[in-house]
PyMOL commands that place a pseudoatom at each C-alpha (Angstrom):
pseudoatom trace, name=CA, resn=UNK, resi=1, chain=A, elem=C, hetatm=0, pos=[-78.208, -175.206, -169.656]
pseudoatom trace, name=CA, resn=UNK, resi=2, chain=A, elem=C, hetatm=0, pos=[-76.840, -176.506, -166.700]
pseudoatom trace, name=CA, resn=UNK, resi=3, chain=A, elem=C, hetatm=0, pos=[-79.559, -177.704, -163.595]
pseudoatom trace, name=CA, resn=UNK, resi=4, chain=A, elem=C, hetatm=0, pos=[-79.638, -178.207, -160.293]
pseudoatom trace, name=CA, resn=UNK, resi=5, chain=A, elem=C, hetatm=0, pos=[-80.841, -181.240, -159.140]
pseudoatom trace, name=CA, resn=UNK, resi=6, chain=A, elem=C, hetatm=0, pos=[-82.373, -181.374, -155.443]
pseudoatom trace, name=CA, resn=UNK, resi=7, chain=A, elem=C, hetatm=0, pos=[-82.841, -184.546, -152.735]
pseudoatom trace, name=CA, resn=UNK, resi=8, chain=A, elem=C, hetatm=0, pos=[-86.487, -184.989, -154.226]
pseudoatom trace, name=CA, resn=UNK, resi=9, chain=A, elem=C, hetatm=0, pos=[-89.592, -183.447, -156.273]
pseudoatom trace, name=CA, resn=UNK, resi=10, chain=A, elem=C, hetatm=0, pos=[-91.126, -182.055, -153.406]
pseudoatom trace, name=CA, resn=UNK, resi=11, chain=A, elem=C, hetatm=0, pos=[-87.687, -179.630, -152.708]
pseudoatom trace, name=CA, resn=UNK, resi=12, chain=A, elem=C, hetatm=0, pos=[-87.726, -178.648, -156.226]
pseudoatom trace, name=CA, resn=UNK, resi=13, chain=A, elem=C, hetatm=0, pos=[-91.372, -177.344, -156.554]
pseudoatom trace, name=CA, resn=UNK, resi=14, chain=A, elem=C, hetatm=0, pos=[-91.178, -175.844, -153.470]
pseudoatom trace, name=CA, resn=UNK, resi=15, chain=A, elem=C, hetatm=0, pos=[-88.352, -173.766, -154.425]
pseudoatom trace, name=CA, resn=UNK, resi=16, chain=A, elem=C, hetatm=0, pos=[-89.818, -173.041, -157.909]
pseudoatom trace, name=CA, resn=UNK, resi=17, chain=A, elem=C, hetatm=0, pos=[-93.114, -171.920, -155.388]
pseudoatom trace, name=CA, resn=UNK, resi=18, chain=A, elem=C, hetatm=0, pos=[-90.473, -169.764, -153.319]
pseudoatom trace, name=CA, resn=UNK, resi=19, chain=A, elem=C, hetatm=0, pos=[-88.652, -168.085, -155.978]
pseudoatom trace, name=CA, resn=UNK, resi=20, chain=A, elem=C, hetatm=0, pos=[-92.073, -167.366, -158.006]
pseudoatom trace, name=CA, resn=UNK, resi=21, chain=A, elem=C, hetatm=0, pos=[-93.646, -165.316, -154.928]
pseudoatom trace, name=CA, resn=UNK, resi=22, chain=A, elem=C, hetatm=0, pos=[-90.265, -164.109, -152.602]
pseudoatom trace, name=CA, resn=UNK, resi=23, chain=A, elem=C, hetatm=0, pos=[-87.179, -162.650, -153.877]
pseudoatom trace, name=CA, resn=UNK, resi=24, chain=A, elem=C, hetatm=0, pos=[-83.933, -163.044, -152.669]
pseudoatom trace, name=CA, resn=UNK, resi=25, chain=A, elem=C, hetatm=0, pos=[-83.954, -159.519, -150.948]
pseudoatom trace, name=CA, resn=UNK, resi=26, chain=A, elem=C, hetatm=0, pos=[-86.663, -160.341, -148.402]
pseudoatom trace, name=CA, resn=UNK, resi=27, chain=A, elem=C, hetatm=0, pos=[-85.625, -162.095, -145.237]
pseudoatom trace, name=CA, resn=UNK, resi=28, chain=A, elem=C, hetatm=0, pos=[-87.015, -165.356, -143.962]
pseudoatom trace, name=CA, resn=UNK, resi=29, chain=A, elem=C, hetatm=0, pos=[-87.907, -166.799, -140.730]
pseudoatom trace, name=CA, resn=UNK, resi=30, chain=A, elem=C, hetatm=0, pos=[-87.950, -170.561, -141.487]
pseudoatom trace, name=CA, resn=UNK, resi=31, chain=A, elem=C, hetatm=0, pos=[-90.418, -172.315, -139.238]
pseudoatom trace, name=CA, resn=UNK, resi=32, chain=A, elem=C, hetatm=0, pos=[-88.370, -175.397, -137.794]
pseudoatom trace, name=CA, resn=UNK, resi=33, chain=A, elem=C, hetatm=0, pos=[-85.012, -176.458, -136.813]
pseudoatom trace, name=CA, resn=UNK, resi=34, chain=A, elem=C, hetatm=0, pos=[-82.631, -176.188, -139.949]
pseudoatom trace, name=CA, resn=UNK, resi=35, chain=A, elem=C, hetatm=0, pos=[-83.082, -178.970, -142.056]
pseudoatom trace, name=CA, resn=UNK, resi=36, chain=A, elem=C, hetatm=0, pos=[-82.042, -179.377, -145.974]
pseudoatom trace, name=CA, resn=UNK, resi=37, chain=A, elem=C, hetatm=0, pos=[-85.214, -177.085, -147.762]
pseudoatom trace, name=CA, resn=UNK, resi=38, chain=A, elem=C, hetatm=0, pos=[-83.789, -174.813, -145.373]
pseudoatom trace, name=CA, resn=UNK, resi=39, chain=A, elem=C, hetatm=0, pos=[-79.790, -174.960, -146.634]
pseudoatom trace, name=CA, resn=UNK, resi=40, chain=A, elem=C, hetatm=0, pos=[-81.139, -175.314, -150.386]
pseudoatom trace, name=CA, resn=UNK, resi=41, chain=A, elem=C, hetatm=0, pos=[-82.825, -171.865, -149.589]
pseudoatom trace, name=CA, resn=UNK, resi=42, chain=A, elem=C, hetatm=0, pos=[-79.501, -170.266, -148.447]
pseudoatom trace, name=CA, resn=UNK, resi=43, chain=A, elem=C, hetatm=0, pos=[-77.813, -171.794, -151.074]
pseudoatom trace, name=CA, resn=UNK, resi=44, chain=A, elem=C, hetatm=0, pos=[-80.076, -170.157, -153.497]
pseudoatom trace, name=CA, resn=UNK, resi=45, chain=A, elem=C, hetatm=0, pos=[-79.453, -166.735, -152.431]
pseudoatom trace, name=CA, resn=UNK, resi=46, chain=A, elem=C, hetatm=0, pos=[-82.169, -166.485, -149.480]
pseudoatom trace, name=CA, resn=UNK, resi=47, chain=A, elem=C, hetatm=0, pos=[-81.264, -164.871, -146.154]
pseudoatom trace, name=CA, resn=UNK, resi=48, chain=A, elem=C, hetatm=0, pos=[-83.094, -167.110, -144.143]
pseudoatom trace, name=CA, resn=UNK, resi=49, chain=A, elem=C, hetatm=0, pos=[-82.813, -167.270, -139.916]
pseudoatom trace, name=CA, resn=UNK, resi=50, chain=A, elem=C, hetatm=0, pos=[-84.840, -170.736, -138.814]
pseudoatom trace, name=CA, resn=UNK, resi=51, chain=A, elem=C, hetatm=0, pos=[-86.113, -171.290, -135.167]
pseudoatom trace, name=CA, resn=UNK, resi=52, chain=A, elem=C, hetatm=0, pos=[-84.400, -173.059, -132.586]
pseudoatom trace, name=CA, resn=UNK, resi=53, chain=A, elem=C, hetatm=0, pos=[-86.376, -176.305, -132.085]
pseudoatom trace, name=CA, resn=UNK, resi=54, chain=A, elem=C, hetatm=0, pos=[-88.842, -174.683, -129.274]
pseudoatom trace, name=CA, resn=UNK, resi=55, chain=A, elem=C, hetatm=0, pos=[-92.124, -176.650, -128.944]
pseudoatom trace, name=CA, resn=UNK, resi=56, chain=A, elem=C, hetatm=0, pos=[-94.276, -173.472, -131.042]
pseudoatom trace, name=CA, resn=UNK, resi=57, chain=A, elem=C, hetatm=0, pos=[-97.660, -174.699, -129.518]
pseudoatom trace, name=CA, resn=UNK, resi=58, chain=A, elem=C, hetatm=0, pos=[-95.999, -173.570, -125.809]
pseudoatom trace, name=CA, resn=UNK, resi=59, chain=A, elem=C, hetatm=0, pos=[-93.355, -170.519, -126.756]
pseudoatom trace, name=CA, resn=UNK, resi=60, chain=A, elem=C, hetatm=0, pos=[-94.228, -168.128, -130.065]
pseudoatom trace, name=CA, resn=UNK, resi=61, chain=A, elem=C, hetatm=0, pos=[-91.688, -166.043, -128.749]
pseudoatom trace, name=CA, resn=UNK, resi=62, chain=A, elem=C, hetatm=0, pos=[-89.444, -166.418, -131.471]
pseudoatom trace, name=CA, resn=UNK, resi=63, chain=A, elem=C, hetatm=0, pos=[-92.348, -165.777, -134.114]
pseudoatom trace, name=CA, resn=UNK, resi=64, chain=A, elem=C, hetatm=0, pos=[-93.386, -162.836, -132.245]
pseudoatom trace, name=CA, resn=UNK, resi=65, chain=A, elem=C, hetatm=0, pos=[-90.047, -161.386, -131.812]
pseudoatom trace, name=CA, resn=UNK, resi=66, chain=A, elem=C, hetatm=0, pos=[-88.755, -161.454, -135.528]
pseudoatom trace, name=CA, resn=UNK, resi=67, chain=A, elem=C, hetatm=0, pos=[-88.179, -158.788, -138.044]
pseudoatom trace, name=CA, resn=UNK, resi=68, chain=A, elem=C, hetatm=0, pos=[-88.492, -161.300, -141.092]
pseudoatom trace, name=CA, resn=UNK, resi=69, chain=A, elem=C, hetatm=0, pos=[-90.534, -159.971, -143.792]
pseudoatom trace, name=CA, resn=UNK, resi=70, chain=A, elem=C, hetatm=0, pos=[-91.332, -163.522, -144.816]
pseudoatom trace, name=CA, resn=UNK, resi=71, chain=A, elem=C, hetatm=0, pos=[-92.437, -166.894, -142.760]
pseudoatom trace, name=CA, resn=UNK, resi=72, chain=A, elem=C, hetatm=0, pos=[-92.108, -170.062, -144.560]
pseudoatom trace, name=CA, resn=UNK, resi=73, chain=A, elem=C, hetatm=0, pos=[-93.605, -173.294, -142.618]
pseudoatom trace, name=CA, resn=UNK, resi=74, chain=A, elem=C, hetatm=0, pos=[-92.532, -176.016, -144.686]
pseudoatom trace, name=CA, resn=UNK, resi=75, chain=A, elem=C, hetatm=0, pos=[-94.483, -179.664, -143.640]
pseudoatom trace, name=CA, resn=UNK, resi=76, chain=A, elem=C, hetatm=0, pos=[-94.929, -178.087, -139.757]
pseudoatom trace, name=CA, resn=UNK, resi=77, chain=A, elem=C, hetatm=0, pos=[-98.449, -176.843, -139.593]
pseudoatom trace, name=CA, resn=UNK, resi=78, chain=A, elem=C, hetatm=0, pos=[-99.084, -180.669, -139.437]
pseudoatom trace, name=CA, resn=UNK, resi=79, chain=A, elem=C, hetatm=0, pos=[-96.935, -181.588, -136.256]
pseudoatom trace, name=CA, resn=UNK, resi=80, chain=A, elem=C, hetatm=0, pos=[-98.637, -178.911, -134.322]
pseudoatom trace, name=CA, resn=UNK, resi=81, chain=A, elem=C, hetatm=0, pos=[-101.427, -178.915, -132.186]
pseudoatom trace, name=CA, resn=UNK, resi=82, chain=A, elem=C, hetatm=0, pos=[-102.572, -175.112, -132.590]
pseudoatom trace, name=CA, resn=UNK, resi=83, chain=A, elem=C, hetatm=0, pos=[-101.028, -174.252, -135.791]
pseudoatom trace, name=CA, resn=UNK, resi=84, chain=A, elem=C, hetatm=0, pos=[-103.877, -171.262, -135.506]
pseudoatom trace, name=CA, resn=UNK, resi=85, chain=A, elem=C, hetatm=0, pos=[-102.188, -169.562, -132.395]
pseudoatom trace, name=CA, resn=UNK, resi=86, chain=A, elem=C, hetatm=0, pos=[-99.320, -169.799, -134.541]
pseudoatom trace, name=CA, resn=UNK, resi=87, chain=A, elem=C, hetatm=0, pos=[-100.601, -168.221, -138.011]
pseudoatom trace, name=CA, resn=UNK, resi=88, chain=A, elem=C, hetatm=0, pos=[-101.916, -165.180, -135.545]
pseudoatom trace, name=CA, resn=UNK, resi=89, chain=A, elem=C, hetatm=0, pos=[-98.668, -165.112, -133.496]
pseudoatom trace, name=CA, resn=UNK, resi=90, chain=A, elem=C, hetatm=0, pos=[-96.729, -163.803, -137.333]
pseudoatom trace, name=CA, resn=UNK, resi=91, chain=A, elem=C, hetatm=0, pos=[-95.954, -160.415, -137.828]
pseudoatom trace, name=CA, resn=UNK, resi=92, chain=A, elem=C, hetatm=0, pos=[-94.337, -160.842, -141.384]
pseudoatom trace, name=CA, resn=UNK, resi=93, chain=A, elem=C, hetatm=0, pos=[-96.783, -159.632, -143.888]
pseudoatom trace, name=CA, resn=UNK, resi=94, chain=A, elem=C, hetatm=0, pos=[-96.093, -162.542, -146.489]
pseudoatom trace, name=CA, resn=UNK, resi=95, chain=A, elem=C, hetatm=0, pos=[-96.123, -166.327, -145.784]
pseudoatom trace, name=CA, resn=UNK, resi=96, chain=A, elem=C, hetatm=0, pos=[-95.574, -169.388, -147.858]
pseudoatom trace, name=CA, resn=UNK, resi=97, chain=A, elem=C, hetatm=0, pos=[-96.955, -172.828, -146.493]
pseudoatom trace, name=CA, resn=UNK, resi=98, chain=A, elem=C, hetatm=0, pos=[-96.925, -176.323, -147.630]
pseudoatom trace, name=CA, resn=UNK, resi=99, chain=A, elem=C, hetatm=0, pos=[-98.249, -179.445, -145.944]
pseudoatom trace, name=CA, resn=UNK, resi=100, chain=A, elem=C, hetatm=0, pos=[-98.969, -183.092, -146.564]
pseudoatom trace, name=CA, resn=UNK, resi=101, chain=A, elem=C, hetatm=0, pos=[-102.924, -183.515, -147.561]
pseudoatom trace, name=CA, resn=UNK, resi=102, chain=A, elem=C, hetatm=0, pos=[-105.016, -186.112, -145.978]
pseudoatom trace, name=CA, resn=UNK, resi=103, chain=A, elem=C, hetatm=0, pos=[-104.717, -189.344, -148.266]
pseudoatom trace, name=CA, resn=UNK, resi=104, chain=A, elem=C, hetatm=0, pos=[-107.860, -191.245, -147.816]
pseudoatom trace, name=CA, resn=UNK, resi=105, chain=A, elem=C, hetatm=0, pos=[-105.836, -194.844, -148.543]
pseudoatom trace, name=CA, resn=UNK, resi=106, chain=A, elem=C, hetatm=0, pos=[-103.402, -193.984, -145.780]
pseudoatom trace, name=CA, resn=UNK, resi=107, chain=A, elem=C, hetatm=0, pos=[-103.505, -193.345, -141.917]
pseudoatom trace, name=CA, resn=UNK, resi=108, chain=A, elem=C, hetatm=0, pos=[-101.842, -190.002, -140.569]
pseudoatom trace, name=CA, resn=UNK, resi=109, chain=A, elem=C, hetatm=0, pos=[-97.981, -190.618, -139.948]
pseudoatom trace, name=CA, resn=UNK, resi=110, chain=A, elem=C, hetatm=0, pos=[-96.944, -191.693, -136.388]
pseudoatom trace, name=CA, resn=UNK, resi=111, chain=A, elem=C, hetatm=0, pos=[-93.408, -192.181, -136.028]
pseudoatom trace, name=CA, resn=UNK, resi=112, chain=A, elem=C, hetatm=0, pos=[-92.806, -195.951, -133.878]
pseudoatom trace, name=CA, resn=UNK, resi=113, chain=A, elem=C, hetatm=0, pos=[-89.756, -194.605, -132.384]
pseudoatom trace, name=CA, resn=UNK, resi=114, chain=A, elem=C, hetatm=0, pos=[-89.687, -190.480, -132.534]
pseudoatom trace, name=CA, resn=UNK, resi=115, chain=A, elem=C, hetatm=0, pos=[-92.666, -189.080, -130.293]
pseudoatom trace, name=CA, resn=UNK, resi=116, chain=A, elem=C, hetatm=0, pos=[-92.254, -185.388, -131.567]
pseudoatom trace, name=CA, resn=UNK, resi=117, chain=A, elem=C, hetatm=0, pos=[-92.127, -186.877, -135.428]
pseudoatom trace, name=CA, resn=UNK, resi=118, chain=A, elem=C, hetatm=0, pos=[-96.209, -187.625, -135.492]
pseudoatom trace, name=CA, resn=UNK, resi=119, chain=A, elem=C, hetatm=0, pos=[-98.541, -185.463, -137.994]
pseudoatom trace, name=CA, resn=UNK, resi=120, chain=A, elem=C, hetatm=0, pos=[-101.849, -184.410, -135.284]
pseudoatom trace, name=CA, resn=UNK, resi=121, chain=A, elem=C, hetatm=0, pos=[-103.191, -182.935, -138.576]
pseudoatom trace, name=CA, resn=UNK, resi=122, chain=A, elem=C, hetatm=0, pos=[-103.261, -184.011, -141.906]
pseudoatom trace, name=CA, resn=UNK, resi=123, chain=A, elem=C, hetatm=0, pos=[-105.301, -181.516, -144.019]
pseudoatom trace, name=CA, resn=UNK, resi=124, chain=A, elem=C, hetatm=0, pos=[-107.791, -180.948, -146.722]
pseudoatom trace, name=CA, resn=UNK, resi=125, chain=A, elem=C, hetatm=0, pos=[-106.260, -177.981, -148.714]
pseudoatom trace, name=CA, resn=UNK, resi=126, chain=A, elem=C, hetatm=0, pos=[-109.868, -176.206, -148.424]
pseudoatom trace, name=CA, resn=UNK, resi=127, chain=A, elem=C, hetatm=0, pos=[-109.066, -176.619, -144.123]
pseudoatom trace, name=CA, resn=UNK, resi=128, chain=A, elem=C, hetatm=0, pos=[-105.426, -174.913, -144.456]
pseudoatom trace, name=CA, resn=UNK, resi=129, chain=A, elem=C, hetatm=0, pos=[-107.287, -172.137, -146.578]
pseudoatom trace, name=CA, resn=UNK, resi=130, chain=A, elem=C, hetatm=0, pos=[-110.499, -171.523, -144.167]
pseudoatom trace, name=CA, resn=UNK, resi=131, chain=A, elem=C, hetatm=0, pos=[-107.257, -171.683, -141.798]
pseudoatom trace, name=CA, resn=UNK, resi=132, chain=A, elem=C, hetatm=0, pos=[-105.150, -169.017, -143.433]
pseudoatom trace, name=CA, resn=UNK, resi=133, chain=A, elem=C, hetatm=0, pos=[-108.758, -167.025, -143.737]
pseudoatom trace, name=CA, resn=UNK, resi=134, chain=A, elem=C, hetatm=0, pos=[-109.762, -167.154, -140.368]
pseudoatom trace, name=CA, resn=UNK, resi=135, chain=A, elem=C, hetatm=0, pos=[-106.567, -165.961, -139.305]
pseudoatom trace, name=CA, resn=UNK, resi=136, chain=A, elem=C, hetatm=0, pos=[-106.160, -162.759, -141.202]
pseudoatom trace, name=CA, resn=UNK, resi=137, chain=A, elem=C, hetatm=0, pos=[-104.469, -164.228, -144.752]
pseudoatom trace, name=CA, resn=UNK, resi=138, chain=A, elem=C, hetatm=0, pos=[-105.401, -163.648, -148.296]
pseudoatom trace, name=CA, resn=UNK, resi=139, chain=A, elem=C, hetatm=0, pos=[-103.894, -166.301, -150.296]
pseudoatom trace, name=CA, resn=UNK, resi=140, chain=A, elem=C, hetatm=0, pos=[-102.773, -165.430, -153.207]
pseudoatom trace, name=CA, resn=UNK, resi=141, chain=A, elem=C, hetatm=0, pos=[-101.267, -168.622, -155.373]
pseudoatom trace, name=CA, resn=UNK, resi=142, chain=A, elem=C, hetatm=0, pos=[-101.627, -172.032, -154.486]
pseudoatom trace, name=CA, resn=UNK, resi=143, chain=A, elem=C, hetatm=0, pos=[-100.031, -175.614, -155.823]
pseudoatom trace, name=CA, resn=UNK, resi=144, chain=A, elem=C, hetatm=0, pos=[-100.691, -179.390, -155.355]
pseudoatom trace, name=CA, resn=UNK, resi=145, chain=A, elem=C, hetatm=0, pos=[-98.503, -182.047, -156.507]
pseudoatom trace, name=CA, resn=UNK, resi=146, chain=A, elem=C, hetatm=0, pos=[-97.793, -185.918, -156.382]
pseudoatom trace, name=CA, resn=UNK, resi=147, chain=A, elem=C, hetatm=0, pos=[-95.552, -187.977, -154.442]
pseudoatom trace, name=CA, resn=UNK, resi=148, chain=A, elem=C, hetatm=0, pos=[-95.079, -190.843, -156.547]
pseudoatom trace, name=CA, resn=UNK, resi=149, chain=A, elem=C, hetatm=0, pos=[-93.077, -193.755, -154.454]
pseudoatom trace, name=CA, resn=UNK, resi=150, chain=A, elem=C, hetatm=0, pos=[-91.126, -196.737, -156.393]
pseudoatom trace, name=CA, resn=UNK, resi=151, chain=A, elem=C, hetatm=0, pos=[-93.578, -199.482, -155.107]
pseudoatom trace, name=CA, resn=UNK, resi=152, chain=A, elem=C, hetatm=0, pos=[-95.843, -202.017, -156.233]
pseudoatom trace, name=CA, resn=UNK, resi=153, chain=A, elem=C, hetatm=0, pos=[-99.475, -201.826, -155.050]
pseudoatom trace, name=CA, resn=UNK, resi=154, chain=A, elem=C, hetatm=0, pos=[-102.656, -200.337, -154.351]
pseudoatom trace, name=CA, resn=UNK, resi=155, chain=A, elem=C, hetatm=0, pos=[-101.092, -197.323, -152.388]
pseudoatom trace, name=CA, resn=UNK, resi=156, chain=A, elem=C, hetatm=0, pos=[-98.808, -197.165, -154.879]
pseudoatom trace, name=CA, resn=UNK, resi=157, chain=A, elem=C, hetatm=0, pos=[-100.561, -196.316, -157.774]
pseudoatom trace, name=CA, resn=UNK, resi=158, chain=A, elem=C, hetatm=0, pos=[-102.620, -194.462, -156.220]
pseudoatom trace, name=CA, resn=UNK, resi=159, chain=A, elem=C, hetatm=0, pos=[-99.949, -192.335, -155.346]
pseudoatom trace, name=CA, resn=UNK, resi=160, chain=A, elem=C, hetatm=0, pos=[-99.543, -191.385, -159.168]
pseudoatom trace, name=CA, resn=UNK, resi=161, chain=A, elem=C, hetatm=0, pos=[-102.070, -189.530, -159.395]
pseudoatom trace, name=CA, resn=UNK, resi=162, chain=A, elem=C, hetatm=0, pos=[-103.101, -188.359, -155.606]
pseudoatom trace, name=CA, resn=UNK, resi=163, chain=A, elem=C, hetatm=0, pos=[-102.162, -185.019, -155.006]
pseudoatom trace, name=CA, resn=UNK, resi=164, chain=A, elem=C, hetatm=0, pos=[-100.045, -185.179, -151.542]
pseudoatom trace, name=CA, resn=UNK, resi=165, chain=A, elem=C, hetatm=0, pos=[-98.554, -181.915, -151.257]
pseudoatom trace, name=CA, resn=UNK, resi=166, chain=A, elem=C, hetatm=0, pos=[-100.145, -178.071, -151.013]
pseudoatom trace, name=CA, resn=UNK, resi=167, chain=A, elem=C, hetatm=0, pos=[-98.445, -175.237, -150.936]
pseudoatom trace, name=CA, resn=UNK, resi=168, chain=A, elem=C, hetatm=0, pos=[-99.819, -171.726, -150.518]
pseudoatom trace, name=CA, resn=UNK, resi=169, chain=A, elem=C, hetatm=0, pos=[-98.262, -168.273, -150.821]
pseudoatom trace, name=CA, resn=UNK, resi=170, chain=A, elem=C, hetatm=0, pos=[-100.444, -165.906, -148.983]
pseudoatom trace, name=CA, resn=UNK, resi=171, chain=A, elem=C, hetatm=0, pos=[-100.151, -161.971, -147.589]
pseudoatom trace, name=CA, resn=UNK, resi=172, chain=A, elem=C, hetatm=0, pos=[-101.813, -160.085, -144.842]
pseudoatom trace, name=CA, resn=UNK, resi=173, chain=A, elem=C, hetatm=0, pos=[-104.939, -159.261, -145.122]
for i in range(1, 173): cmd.bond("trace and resi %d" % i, "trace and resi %d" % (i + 1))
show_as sticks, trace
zoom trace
């Protein structure tokens, strides 16, 4: 059987996560500019409208304004600097959310040349869930995974077998 094969590992699970918990008949609002998750998505049969680029710590307008019945924040929660003003700003009743997880062999990512491109927040998975929690989520299916890099090293190895990713499907409470 033929199989599509994505940019990286992290794409793949994620859609595996998306098409386990959101079917193809339930519109998106894609957190973030469009970017490729975002095409694979459409590509896979999603309806999916992302937002324009606004800065969503200053203008939740176009969170508060859609009719989506699903919000997918794919690696964002970490660029922002109230990610809970955001998670209360969604009226969807179904949300799927992965981040990067705190490594505790590596510093946060700060971009040298990019000032928007800097992670304020690298999380524990138990701080996205008390999070989700505190903002009025149940969560209802969660993964980790590895992000194995084609290094030599320390970091590298322990790469192998650190989980870097979480992603979380959750639904109003």
């Amino acid at each position: 059987m033929y199989e599509k094969t994505y940019p990286n590992k992290r794409f793949k699970l994620t859609l595996q996560f998306l098409q386990k918990h959101i079917d193809t008949s339930e519109s998106i609002l894609d957190l973030g500019v469009i970017n490729p998750l975002s095409e694979i998505m459409i590509s896979e049969g999603y309806t999916v409208k992302n937002t324009s680029g606004i800065d969503l710590d200053e203008d939740r307008s176009e969170i508060e304004n859609a009719t989506a019945k699903v919000v997918t924040a794919f690696e964002i929660f970490e660029h922002l600097l109230s990610p809970y003003e955001v998670l209360k700003s969604i009226k969807a009743d179904k949300i799927v959310i992965s981040i990067p997880l705190k490594l505790w062999f590596a510093s946060a990512y700060k971009s040298k040349t990019d000032m928007r491109d800097r992670h304020y927040h690298e999380f524990e998975d138990w701080q996205l869930d008390w999070l989700l929690e505190k903002t009025g989520w149940v969560i209802k299916d969660r993964q980790q995974w590895t992000n194995p890099v084609k290094k030599i090293g320390i970091r590298p190895i322990l790469r192998r077998f650190t989980p870097r990713y979480y992603i979380v499907y959750a639904e109003r409470a």
